[in-house]
C-alpha positions as CSV (number, residue, x, y, z in Angstrom):
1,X,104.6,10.5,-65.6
2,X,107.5,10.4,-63.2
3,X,105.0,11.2,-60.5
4,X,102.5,8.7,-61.1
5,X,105.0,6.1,-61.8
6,X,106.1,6.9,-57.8
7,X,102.7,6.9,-56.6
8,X,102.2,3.0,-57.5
9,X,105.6,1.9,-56.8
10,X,104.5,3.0,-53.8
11,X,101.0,1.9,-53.5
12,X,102.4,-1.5,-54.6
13,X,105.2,-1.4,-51.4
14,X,101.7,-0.6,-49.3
15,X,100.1,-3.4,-50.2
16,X,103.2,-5.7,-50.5
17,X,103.7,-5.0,-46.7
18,X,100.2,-4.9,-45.7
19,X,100.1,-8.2,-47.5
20,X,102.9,-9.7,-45.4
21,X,101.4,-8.7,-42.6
22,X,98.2,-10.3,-43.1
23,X,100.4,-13.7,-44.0
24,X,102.1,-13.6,-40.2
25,X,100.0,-16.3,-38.4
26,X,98.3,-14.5,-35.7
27,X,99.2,-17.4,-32.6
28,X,96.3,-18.4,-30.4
29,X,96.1,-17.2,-26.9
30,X,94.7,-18.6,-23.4
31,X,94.7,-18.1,-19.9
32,X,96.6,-20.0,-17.9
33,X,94.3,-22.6,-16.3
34,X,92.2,-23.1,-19.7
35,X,92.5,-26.6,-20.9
36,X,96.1,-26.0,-23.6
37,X,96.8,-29.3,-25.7
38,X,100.0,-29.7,-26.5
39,X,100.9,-32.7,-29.0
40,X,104.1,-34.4,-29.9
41,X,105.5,-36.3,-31.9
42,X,108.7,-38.8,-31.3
43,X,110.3,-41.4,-34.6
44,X,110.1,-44.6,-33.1
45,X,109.0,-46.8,-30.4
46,X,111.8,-47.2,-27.9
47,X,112.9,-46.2,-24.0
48,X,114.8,-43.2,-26.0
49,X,111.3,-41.7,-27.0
50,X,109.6,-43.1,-24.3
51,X,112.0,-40.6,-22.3
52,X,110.6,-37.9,-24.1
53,X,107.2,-38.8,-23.2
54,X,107.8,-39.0,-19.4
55,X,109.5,-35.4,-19.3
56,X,106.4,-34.2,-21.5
57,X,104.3,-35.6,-18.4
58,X,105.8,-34.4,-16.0
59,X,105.6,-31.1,-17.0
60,X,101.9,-32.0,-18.4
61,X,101.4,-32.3,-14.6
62,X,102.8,-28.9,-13.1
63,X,101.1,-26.7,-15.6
64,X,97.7,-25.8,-15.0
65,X,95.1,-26.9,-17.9
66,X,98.2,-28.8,-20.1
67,X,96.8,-32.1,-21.7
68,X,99.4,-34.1,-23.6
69,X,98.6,-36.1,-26.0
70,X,101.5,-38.4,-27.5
71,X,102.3,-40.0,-30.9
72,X,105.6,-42.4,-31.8
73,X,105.3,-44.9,-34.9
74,X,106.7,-48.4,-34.3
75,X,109.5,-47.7,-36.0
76,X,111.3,-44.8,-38.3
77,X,108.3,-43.6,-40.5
78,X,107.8,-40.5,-42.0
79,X,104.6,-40.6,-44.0
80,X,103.0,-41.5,-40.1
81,X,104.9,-38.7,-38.7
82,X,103.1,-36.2,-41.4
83,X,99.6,-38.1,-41.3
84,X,99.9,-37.6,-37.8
85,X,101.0,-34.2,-37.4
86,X,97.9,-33.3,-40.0
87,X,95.4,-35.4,-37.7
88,X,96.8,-33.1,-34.8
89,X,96.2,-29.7,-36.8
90,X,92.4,-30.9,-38.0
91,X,91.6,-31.5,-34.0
92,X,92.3,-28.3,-33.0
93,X,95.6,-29.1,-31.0
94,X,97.2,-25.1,-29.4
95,X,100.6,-26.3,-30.1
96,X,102.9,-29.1,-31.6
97,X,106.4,-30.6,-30.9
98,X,107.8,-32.9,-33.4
99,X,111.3,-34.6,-34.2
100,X,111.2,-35.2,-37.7
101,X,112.4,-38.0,-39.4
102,X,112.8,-35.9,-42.8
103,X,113.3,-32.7,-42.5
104,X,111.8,-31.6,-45.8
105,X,109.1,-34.0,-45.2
106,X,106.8,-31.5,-42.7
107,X,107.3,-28.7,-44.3
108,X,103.9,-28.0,-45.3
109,X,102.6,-29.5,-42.7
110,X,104.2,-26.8,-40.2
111,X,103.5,-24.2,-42.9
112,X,99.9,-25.3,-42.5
113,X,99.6,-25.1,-38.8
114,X,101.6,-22.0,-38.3
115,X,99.0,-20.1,-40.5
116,X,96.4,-21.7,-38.6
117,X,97.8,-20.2,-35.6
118,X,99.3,-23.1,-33.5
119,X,102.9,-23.0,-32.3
120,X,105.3,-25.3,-33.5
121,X,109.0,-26.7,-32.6
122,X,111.5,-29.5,-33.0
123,X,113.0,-31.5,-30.7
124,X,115.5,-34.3,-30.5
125,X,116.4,-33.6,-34.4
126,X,115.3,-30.1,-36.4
127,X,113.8,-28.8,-39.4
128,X,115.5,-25.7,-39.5
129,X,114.1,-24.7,-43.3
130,X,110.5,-25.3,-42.5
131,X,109.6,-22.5,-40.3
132,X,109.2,-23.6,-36.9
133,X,109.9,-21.5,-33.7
134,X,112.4,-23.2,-32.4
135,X,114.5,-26.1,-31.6
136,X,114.7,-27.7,-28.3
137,X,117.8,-30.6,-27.7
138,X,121.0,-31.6,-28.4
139,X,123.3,-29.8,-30.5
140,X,124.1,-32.7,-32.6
141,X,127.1,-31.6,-34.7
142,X,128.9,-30.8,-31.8
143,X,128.1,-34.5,-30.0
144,X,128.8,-36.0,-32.9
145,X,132.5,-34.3,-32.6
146,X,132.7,-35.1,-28.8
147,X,132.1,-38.5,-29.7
148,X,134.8,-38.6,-32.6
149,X,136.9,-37.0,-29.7
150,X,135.9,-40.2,-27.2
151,X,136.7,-43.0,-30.2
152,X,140.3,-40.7,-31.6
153,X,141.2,-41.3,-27.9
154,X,140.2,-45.1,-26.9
155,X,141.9,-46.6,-30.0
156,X,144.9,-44.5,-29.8
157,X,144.8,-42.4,-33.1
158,X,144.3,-45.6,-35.1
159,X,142.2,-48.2,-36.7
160,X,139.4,-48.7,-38.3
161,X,135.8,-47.5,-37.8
162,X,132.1,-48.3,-38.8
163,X,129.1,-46.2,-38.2
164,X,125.9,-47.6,-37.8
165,X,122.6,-45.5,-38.3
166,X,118.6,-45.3,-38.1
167,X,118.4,-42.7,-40.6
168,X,120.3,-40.9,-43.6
169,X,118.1,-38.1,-43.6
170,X,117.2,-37.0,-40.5
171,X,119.1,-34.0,-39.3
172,X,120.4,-35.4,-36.1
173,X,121.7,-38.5,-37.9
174,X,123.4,-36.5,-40.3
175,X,124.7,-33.6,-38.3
176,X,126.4,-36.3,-35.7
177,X,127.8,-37.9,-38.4
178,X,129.3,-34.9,-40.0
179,X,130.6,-33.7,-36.1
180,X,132.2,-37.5,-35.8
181,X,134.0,-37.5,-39.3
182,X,135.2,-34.0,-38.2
183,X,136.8,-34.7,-35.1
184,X,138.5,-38.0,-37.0
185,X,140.9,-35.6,-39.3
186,X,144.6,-35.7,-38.9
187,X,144.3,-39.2,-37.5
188,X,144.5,-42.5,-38.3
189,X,140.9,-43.6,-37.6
190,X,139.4,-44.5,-40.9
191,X,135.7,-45.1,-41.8
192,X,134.9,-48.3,-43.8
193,X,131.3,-47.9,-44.0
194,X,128.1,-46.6,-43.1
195,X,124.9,-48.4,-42.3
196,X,121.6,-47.3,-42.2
197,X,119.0,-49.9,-40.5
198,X,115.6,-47.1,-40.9
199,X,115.1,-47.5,-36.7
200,X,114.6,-51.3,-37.0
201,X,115.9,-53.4,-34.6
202,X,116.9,-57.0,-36.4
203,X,118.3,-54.6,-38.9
204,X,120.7,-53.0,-37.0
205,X,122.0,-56.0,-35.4
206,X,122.1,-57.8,-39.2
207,X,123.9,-54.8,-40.2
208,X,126.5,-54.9,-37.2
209,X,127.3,-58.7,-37.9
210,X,127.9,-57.7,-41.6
211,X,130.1,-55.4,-40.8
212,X,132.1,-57.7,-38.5
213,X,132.2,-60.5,-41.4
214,X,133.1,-57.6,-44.0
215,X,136.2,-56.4,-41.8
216,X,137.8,-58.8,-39.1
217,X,140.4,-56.1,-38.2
218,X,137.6,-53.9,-37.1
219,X,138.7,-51.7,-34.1
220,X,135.4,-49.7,-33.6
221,X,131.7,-49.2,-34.0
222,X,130.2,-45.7,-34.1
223,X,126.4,-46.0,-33.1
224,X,124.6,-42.9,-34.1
225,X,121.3,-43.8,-32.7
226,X,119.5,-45.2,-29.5
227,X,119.3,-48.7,-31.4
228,X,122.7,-48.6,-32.8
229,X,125.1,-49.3,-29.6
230,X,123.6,-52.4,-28.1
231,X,123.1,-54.1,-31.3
232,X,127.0,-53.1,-32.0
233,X,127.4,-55.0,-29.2
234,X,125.2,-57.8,-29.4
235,X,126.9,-58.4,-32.4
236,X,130.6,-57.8,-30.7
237,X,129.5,-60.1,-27.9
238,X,128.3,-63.2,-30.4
239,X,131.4,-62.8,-32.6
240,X,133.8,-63.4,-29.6
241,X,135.0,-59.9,-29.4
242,X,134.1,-58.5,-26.3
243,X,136.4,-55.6,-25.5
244,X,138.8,-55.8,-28.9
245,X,136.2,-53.6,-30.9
246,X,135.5,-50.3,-28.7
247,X,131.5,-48.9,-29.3
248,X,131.2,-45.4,-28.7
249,X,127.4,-44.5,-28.9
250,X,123.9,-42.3,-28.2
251,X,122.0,-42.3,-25.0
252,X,121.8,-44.2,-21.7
253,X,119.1,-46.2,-21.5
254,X,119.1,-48.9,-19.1
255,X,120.3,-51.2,-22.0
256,X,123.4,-48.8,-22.5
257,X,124.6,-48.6,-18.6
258,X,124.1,-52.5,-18.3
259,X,126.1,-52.8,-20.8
260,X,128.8,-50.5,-20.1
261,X,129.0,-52.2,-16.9
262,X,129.3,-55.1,-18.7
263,X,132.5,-53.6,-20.5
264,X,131.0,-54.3,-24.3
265,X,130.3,-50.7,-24.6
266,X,133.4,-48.3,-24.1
267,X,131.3,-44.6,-24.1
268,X,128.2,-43.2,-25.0
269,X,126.8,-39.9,-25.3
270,X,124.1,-38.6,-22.7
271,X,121.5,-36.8,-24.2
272,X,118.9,-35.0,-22.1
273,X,115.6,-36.7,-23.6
274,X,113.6,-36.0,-20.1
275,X,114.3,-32.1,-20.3
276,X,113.9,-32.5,-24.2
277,X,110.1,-33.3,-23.6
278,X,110.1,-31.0,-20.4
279,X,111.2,-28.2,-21.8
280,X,109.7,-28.7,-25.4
281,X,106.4,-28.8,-23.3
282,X,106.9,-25.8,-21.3
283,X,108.4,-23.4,-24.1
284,X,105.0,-24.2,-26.3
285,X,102.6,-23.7,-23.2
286,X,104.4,-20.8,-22.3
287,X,103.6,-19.3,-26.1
288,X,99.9,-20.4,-26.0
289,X,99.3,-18.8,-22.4
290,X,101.6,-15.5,-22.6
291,X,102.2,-15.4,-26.2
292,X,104.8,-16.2,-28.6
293,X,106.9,-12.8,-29.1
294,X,107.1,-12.7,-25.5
295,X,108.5,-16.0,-24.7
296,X,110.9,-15.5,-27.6
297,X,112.1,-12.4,-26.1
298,X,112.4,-14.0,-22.8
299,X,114.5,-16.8,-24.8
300,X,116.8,-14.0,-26.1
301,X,115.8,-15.4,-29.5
302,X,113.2,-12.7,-31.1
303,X,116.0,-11.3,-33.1
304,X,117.5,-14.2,-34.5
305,X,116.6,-15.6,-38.0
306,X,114.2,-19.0,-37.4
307,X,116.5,-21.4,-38.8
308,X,119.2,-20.5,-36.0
309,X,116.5,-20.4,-32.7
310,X,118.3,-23.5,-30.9
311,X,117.6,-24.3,-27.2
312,X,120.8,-26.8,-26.2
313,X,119.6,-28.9,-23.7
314,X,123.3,-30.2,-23.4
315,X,125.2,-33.6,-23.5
316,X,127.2,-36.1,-21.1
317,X,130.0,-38.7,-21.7
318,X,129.7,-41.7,-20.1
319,X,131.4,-44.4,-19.6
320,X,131.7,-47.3,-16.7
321,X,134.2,-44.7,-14.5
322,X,131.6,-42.0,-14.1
323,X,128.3,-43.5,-14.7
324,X,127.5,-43.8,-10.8
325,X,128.2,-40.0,-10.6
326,X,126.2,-39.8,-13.6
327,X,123.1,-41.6,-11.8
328,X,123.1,-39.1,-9.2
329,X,123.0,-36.2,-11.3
330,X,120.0,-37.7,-12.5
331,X,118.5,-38.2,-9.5
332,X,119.6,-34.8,-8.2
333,X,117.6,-32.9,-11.2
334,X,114.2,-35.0,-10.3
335,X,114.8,-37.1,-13.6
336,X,114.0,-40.9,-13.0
337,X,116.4,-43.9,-13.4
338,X,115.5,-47.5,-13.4
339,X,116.8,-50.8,-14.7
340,X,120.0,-49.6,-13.7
């Protein structure tokens, strides 16, 4: 009895495995030259995203065969995102690069299109839990702490602070928040509130004037997102308070720079939205053409768990002392500036 109680435990551990092997997706692979087309997908219209899309071309360009093809909604919208992303897998896309606007959102989306056998990673902001290869961008908690560092520092331990935000559930939004609140303990910087304006525009300055009206001894603005700081100070600028209420923010846009060299913003934080797309597009072409174990090794990330596959694509602090030296970094690493 004994015996033939082993025998199916381990006939059952046979077929368990042989099972889970079967379940791996088994990752399309072409020769470098065939047509590979690589889509992505950005969460709103703006010169952030459309950063993304120009490093995505540019590497579109240097690798033989790529074809982009490019998605952004008008604004933060996540049902688009998904509706999207399922559109992509029904064409017969070889890989996919999304920044999710709700994590738990594409899930089974990226479930689907694994087991279908098409590559897929986050950029800009990650879905750790759903499964994808990889993340390629900014390691958000620890801007979000930089940034903390940068508003601690320019209102000398004191005062009080309101963030402004396109999104309470995206993990980038969330994880520079938690970084920012971090880096604020043991001081006297105190948050009064938190706004969230969804990635709309005339919300996000309506929700800056609020907070103006709400607290008139406000000594700062925390912008988590590429909206967030020029609205904070469009509404600093109409209320009279140019310079009084320091805005440490996201991303350098030409609307940032102009207006840190107009002295309403006091900081932002560079991301690397060029070599976001770049990279994003390169890594996934890489894993169609030589295969996906192989450019994980190469990555030094085969034997790490998914969730913890991050690529940092790095950050800078700038501010109206070093954004010259800033502009020829830029230039230096092929990455285009204008308006500025």
């Amino acid at each position: 009895m004994k015996r033939l109680v082993g025998r199916l435990l381990g006939l059952a551990l046979c077929f368990g495995l042989f099972g889970f092997a079967l379940s791996a997706p088994a990752f399309k692979t072409k020769k470098q030259g065939e047509k590979v087309v690589i889509a992505g997908i950005g969460k709103s219209i703006h010169a952030y995203w459309r950063e993304v899309e120009l490093g995505m071309r540019a590497a579109e360009k240097k690798l033989k065969g790529c074809q982009v093809r490019w998605f952004v909604p008008p604004k933060e919208d996540v049902r688009a995102q998904v509706s999207t992303f399922e559109s992509f897998i029904a064409q017969g896309v070889d890989a996919i690069v999304i920044g999710p606007s709700n994590p738990a959102a594409i899930k089974g989306a990226v479930k689907k299109a694994l087991s279908a056998g098409i590559p897929v990673i986050t950029f800009d902001t990650d879905a750790p839990d759903s499964g994808r290869l990889l993340y390629v961008g900014t390691d958000n908690y620890k801007a979000g702490y930089e940034a903390g560092k940068v508003m601690v520092k320019v209102l000398n331990g004191k005062g009080k602070v309101a963030i402004c935000t396109g999104s309470l559930t995206a993990l980038n939004s969330v994880q520079r928040m938690e970084g920012f609140k971090a880096a604020l303990k043991g001081t006297q910087v105190q948050i009064v509130e938190t706004y969230n304006d969804g990635e709309d525009k005339a919300k996000a300055l309506a929700n800056a004037q609020a907070a103006l009206q709400k607290y008139p001894d406000l000594s700062g603005f925390y912008g988590v997102y590429a909206f967030n700081g020029p609205a904070c100070a469009q509404a600093v600028k109409m209320a009279g308070k140019a310079g009084k209420v320091k805005i440490v923010c996201f991303d350098t846009t030409a609307e940032h720079m102009q207006l840190i060299k107009q002295g309403l913003i006091t900081a932002t934080i560079g991301q690397r939205p060029f070599m976001m797309g770049y990279r994003s597009t390169e890594i996934l072409y890489r894993m169609v053409t030589e295969g996906v174990d192989k450019v994980l090794r190469d990555l030094k990330m085969d034997k790490l768990p998914t969730e913890k596959r991050h690529l940092d694509t790095g950050i800078d602090i700038v501010t109206k002392a070093n954004m010259e030296a800033y502009r020829r970094q830029l230039l230096k690493l092929g990455i285009p500036v204008q308006g500025w």
